[in-house]
C-alpha positions as CSV (number, residue, x, y, z in Angstrom):
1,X,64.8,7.5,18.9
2,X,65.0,11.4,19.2
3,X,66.9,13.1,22.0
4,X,64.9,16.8,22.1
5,X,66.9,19.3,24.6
6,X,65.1,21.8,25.4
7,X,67.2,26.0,26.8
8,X,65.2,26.8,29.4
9,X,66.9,30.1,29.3
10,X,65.7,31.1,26.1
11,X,61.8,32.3,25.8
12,X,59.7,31.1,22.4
13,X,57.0,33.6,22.8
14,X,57.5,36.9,24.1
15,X,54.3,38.3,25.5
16,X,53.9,42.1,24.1
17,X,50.5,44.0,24.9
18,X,50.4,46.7,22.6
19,X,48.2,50.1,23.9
20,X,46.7,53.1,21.9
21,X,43.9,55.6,22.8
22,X,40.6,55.5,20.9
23,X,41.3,58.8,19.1
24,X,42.6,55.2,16.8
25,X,39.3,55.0,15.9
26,X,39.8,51.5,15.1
27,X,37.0,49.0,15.0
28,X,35.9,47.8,18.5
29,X,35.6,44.1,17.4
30,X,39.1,44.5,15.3
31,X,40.8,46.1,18.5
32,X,39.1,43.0,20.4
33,X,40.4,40.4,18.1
34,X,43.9,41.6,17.9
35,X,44.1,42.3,22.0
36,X,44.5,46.0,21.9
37,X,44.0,47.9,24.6
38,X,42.5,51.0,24.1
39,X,42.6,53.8,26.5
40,X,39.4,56.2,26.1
41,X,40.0,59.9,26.1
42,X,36.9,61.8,27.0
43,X,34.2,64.5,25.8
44,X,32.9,67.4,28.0
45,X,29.1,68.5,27.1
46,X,28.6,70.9,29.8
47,X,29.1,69.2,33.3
48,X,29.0,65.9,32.2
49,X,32.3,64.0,31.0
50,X,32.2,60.9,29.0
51,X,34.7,58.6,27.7
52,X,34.5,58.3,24.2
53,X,33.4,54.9,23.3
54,X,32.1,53.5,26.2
55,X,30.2,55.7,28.0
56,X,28.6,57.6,24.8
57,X,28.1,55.9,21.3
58,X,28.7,57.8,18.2
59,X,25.5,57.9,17.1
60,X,24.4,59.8,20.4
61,X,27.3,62.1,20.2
62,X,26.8,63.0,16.7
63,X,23.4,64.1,17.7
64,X,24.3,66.1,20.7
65,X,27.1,68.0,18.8
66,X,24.6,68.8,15.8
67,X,21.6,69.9,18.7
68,X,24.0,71.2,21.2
69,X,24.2,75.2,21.5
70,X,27.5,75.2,22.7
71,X,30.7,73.3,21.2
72,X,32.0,70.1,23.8
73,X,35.7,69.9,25.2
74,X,37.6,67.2,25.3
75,X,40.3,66.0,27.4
76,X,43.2,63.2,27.1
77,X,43.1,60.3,29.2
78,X,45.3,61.2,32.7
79,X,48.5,59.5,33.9
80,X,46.3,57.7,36.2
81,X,44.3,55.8,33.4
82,X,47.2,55.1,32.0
83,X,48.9,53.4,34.9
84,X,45.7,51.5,35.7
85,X,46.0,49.6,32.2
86,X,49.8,49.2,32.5
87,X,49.8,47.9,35.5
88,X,47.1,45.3,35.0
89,X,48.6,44.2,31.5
90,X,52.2,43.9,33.4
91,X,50.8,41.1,35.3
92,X,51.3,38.9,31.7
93,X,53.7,40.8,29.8
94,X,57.4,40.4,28.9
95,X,56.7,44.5,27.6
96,X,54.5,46.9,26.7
97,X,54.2,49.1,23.4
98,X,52.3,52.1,24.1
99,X,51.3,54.1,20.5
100,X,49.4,57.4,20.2
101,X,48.0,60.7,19.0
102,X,50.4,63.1,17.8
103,X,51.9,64.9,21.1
104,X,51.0,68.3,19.2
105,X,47.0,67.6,18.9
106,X,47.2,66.1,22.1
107,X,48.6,65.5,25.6
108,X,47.7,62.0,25.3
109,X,52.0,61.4,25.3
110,X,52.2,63.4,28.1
111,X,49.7,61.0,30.3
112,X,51.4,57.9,28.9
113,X,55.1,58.9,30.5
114,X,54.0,60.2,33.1
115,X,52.4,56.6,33.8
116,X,55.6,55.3,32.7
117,X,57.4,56.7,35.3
118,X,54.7,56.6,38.1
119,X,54.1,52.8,37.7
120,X,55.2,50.3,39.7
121,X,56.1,47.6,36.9
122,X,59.1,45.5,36.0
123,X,57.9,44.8,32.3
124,X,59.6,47.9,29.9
125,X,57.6,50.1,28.7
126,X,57.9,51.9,25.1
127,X,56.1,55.1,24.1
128,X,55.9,55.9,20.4
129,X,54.4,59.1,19.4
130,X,52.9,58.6,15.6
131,X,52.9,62.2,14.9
132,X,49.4,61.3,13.5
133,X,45.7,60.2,14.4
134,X,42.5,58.2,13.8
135,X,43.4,56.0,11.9
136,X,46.9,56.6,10.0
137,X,47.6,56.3,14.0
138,X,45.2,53.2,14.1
139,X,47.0,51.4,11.0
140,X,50.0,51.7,12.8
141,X,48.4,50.3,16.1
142,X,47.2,47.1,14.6
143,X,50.4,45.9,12.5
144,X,52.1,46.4,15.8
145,X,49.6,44.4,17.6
146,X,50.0,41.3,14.5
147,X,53.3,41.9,14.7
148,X,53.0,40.9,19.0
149,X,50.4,38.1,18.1
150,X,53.4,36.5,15.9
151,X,55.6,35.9,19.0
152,X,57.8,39.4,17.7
153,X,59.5,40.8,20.6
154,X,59.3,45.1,22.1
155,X,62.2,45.9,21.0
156,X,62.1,44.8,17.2
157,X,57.9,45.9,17.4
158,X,59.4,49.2,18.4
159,X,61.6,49.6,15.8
160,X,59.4,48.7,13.2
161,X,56.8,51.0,14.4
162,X,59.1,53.9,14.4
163,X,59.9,53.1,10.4
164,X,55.8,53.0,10.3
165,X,55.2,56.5,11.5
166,X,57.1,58.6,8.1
167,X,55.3,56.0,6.1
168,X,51.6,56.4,7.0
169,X,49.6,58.9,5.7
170,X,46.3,60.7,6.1
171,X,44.0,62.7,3.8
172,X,40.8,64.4,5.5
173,X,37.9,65.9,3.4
174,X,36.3,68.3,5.7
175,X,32.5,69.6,5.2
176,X,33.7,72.5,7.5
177,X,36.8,73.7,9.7
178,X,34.3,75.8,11.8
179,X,35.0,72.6,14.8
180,X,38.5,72.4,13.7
181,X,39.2,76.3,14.6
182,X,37.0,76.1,17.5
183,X,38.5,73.4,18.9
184,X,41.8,75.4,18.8
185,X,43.4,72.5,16.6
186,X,43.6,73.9,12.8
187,X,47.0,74.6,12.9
188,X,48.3,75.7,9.9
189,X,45.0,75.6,8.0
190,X,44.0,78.1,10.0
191,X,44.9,80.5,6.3
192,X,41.6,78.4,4.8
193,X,39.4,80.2,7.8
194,X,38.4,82.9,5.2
195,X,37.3,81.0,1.9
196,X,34.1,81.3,1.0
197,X,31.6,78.6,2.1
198,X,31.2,76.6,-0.7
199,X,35.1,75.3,-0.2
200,X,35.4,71.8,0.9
201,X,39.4,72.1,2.4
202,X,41.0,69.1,2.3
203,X,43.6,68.7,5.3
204,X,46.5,66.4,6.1
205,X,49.1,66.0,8.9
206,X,52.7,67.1,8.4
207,X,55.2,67.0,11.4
208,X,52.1,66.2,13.5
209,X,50.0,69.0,12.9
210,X,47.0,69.9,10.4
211,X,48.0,71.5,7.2
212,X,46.4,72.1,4.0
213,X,46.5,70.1,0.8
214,X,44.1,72.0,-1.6
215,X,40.2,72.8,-2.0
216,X,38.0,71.7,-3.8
217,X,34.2,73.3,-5.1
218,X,32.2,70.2,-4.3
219,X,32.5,67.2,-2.2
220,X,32.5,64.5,-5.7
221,X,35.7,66.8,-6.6
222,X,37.2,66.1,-3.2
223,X,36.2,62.2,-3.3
224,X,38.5,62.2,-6.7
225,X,41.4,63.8,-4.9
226,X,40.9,61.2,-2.1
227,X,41.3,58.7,-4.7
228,X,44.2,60.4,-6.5
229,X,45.8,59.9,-2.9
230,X,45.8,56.6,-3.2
231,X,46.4,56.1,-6.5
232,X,49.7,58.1,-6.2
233,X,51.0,55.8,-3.1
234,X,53.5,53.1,-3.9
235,X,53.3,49.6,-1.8
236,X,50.5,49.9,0.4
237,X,50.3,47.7,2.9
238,X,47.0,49.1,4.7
239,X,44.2,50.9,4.1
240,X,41.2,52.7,6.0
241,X,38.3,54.3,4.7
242,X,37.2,57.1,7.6
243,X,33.8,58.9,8.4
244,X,32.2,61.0,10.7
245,X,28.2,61.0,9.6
246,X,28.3,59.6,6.1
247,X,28.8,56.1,6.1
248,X,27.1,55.3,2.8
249,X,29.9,57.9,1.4
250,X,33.0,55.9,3.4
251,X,31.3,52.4,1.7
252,X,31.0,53.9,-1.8
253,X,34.5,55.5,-1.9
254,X,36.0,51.7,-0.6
255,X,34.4,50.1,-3.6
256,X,36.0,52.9,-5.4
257,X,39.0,52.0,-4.7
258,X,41.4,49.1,-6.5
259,X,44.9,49.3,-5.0
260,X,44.5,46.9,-2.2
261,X,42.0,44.0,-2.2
262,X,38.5,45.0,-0.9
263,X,38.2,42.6,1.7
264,X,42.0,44.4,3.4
265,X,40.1,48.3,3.4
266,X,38.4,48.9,7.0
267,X,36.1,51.5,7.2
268,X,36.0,53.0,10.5
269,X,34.2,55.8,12.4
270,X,35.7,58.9,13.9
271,X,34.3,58.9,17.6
272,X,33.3,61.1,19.7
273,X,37.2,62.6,21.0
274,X,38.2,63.5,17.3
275,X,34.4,64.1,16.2
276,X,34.2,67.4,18.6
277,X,37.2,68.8,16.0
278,X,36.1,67.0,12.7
279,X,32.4,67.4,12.9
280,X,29.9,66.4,10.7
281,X,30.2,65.7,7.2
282,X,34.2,64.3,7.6
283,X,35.5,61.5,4.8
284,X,39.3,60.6,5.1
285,X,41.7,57.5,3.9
286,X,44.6,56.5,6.2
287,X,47.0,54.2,4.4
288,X,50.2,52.7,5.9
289,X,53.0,52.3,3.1
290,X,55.6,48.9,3.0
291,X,58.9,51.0,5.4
């Protein structure tokens, strides 16, 4: 006969809801799977405001940025948004791990502590700035939310994100920077502005803004350097093939590639927030090295 005793005190599985914004760009039926809550920003044409993903698909934005005459805003979500889902996911959470766009593309962070400090909720709350986006940022998103689905509690997710963020990288190949510069967020690839036309720039993030790598004459040169980005990385753990209008490009490049097992590569669409600044033509890899 077995005598089980049972510490009430102590909780098995810690509840963690783990939040991003959908400048992720991760999957909708990944993000769904894994319970992440994503928090849309939204895209301007004109009078009319949309949030990206729900209330415009990317195929209609892609089609009303290319036939538009005049380049769309875009705005972060607002503290309100952001207190809306916190609120409601405090209902069943021991904490909540909220991860997003670099603070210097965005003022997504901003929202997300002013929400913070605004809500009315006893769970803690945890805002890690990546220092990234898309999907280096969405990687990091979705071995958090793993991590939270495996019982781990906020304060060790937390941690382990924050070794994440030095450890995740991303590699854009641009068909233009003319939505980058007019966007206002080209950073210090802004010294590309006057190459001549034919240069495909390809652009990365360093201290959370954009800065150049190197050009290239022809978009199968840049593809090689995308894979010489991965080919140089030790340890990966995960992978994303990225794309704004080319999706037989983003599937051909995956199949290209042979440091990670094909069925661990997603390839994901830029929406409509980070399309306004990428544009058409955009092919990228996000991969997330072991910290």
């Amino acid at each position: 006969m077995f005598l089980v005793v049972f510490d009430h005190k102590r909780r098995v599985n810690i509840a963690v809801k783990v939040v991003t914004d959908n400048t992720a760009d991760i999957p909708s039926q990944l993000a769904k799977e894994l319970d992440i809550a994503v928090i849309p920003s939204y895209v301007i044409f004109g009078s009319t405001s949309y949030r990206g993903g729900i209330d415009i698909t990317e195929d209609e934005f892609y089609q009303k940025l290319l036939d538009g005459p005049v380049l769309p805003a875009t705005s972060q979500p607002t503290p309100q948004d952001f207190i809306e889902v916190y609120t409601k996911l405090a209902k069943e959470a021991d904490g909540i791990l909220s991860i997003h766009i670099s603070s210097k593309l965005s003022g997504t962070i901003n929202s997300a502590e002013q929400a913070k400090k605004l809500a009315n909720v006893k769970c803690p709350i945890e805002i890690i700035d990546t220092q990234n986006l898309s999907t280096a940022l969405g990687l990091i998103v979705i071995a958090a939310a793993r991590m939270a689905r495996a019982g781990k509690g906020l304060t060790e997710i937390a941690e382990a994100v924050r070794r994440m963020v030095p450890n995740t990288k991303l590699l854009l190949l641009f068909g233009t920077l003319e939505y980058l510069a007019k966007g206002g967020r080209i950073g210090k690839a802004k010294s590309l502005l006057g190459s001549v036309l034919n240069v495909k720039p390809l652009l990365t993030l360093k201290d959370g803004e954009f800065v150049p790598v190197t050009q290239v004459h022809s978009r199968i040169k840049g593809k090689e350097k995308l894979l010489e980005f991965v080919r140089s990385a030790k340890d990966i753990e995960d992978l994303a093939v990225i794309y704004s209008t080319i999706p037989d490009e983003a599937k051909e490049l995956a199949a290209s590639i042979t440091a990670i097992p094909k069925s661990r590569i997603i390839i994901a669409r830029i929406g409509p927030v980070l399309g306004v600044h990428g544009g058409p033509g955009v092919l990228g890899i996000a991969l997330r090295m072991k910290s």
